[in-house]
N, C-alpha and C positions, 0 to 999 in steps of 0.2 A: 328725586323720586316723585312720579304724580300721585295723590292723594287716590285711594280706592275704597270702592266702597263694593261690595259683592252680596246680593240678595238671591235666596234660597228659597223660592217661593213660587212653585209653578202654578199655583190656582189665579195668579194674578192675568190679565186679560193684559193684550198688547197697549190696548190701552194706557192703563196703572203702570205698564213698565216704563212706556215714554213717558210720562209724568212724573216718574222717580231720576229717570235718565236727565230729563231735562232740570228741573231742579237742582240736580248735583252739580252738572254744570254752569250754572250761576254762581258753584261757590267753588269751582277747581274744583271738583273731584269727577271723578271717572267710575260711573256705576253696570257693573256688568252681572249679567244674572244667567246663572244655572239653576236643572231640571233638579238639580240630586245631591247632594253633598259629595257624593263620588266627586263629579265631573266638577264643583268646585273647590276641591284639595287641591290639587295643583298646583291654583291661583291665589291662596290664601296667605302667603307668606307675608306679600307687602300691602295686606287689607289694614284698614284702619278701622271702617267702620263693617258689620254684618248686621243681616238683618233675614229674618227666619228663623226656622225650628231645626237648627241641626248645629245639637252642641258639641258633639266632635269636632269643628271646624276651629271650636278654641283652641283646642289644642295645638294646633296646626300656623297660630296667625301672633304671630311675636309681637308684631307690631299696631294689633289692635288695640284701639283706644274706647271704643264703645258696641255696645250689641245689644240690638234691641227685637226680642223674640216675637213671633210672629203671633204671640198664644200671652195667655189672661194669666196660665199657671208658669211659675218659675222655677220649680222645685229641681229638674232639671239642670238648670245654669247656676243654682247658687254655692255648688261647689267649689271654692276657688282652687282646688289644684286640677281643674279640666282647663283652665287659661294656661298657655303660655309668656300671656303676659301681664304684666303685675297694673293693679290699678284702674282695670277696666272698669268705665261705668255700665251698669246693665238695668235694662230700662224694658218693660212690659207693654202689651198689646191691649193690658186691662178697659175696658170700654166699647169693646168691640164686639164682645160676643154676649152683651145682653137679651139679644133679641132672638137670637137663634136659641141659648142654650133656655130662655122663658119658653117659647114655644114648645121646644120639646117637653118642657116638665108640665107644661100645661096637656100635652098630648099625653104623654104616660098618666098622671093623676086622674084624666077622665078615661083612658085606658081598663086601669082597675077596679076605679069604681063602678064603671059600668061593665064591667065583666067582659070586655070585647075580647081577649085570648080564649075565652071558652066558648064566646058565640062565632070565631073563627074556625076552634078547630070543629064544633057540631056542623058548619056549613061546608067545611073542607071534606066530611064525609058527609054528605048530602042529607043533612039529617035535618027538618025544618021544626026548630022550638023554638019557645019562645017564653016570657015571664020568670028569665031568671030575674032574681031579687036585687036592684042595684040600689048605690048610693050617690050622692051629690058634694059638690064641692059649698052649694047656697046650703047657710047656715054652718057651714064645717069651721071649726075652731085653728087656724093655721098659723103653724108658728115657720119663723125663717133664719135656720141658723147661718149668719151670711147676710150682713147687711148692703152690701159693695154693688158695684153694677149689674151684677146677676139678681142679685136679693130684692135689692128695688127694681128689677126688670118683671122678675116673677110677681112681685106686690101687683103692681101696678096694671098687669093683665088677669090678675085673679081677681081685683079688687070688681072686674063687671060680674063676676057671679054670684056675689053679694055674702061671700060668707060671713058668718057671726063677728069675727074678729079678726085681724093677721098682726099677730108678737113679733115684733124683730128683735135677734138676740145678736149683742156684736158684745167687741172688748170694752169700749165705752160706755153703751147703756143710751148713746144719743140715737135720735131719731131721724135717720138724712132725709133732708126735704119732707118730712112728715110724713113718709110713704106708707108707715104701720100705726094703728090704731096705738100704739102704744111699743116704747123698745124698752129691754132691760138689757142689764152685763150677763156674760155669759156666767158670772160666781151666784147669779139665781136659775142658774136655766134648769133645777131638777125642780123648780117652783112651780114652772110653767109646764113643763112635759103632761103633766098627771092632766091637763086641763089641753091637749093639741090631739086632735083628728088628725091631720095634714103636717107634718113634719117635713121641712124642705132645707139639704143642708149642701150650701156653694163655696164649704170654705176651704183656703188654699192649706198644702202637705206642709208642716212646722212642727217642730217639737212642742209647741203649743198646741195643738190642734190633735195632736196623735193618740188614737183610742178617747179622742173626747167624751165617745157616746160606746160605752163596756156596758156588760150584764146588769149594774147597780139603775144606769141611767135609761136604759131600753127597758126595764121593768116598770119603771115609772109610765111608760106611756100606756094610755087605754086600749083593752081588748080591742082589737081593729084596725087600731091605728095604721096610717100608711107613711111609709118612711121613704122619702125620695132624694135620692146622692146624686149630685151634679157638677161637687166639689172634687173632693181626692178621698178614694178609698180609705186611706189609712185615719179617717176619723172615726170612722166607725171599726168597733173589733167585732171582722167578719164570723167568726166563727160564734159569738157573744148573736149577735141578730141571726146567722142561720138558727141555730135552736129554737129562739122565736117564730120565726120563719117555721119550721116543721112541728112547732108545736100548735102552729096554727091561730097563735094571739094576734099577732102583729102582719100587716103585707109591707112589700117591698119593692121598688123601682129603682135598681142600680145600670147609672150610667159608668161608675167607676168600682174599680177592685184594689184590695191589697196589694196583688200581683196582678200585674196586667202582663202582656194577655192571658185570658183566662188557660190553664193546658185543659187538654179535652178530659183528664182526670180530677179534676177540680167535682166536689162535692155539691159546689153551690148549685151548677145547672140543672141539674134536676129538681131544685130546692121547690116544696111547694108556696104558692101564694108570692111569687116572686116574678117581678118581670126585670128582664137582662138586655140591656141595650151595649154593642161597645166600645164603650168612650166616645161617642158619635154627637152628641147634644153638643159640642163649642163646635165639630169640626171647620173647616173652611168651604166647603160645600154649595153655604149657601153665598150668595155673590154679593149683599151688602153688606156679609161680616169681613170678607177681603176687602170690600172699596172702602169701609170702614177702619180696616185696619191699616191701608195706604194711609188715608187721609193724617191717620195719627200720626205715620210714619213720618210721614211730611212737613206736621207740624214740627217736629223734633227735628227732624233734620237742617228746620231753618232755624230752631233754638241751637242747634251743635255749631253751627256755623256762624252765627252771628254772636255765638261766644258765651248765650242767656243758659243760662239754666236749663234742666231738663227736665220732661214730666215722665210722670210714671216713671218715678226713678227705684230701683229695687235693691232694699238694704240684706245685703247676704247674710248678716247677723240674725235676722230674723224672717228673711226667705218669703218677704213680701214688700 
């Protein structure tokens, strides 16, 4: 049986594919890529290795020995009764979408604070004002719940606007590469809230992480404050922040939801003081988070094949 390997990935350029293609063949295997999960069902039966965002295809591939998602979030894959088969190692895209999902949060945070959704829509009806009241990110107190490649992606492009401070809060309390003026554990983070303007939160779906931030710990933040999710919904208890949200203390910029996708009866769209982006901030869109996410790809495929070790390896016990 020839070794296969079958990638789910059409934002990749012919480029990246021949680069994946040839690689394989270096080490015996035979790499063929479809548009869709559809169209690679089929073929999945005697795959070894996958690689993309479509976990239904575990199901389907007995003979899988590894799979490595095409995305930073795993929450998806760490089911293990979606395999068919037992033992598979599963290994993450983590690294790749610092730069894309930074920019956006840097695009929505000066979004809000400078009020651009209300001076679009006064221009969309031809209405020429001006002097609404905004605010800035220099001097803004910002905490980042999420210290990982996102967390010091965001640090490290806010840190030109010169705000006052940026907290990094992780499970450690360490500081990676000293990206934040100072980090603490997350068993203080109701210390720091009371003291953060800018709340920025990248952290992945875990029973850990689930309703981190409820009614007790969104109280804690200062009238104004701006809450921006670029992680997974279920940190936040949505319904606990709309109230804030309508009562007007708190703003909001969600990339992500409880439920995705939003259904068009969902409450939150109308929410005032909220801006709703969806799920769009990691996507694959932009073309150095795919040539990025090859790159990774590659390195790993010559740690699978040469026998070494693998990175970004994803422990299903803990869904990170």
């Amino acid at each position: 049986m020839n070794r296969k390997l079958i990638a789910v990935m059409p934002e990749m350029t012919a480029k990246e594919e021949e680069a994946i293609r040839s690689a394989a063949e270096q080490y015996g295997i035979e790499a063929s890529f479809y548009p869709t999960a559809e169209a690679a069902m089929p073929h999945v039966e005697d795959a070894e290795i996958l690689f993309g965002f479509s976990p239904e295809l575990a199901s389907k591939a007995p003979n899988l020995k590894w799979y490595c998602t095409s995305s930073a979030g795993v929450d998806r894959f760490t089911d293990r009764s979606i395999y068919a088969a037992e033992n598979v190692i599963l290994t993450s895209s983590s690294g790749a979408y610092g730069t894309t999902i930074a920019e956006h949060a840097v695009m929505v945070i000066l979004e809000v604070l400078r009020r651009q959704g209300e001076y679009t829509e006064l221009v969309s009806s031809h209405i020429w004002k001006r002097g609404l009241p905004v605010r800035s990110i220099y001097r803004s107190r910002i905490t980042l719940l999420g210290t990982g490649d996102i967390g010091k992606s965001c640090a490290e492009r806010l840190k030109g606007f010169r705000p006052a401070c940026m907290i990094g809060v992780n499970h450690s309390g360490n500081n990676p590469q000293n990206c934040f003026d100072r980090a603490v554990p997350v068993s203080q983070l109701e210390e720091v809230l009371p003291e953060t303007d800018i709340l920025i939160l990248s952290l992945p779906k875990t029973d850990e992480t689930y309703h981190l931030l409820k009614e007790q710990q969104l109280s804690l933040l200062p009238e104004g404050a701006l809450v921006v999710n670029v992680g997974r919904g279920t940190v936040i208890d949505q319904k606990a922040l709309e109230q804030e949200l309508r009562k007007g203390r708190l703003y909001a910029a969600l990339d992500v939801f409880e439920e995705e996708p939003l259904g068009p009866e969902a409450s939150i769209w109308d929410c005032p003081n909220l801006l709703i982006t969806p799920h769009c901030s990691g996507d694959l869109s932009l073309a150095s988070t795919v040539e990025e996410t090859v790159r990774l790809f590659l390195e790993n495929l010559k740690c699978y094949a040469e026998g070494k070790p693998l990175k970004r390896i994803i422990d299903f016990d803990k869904g990170y």
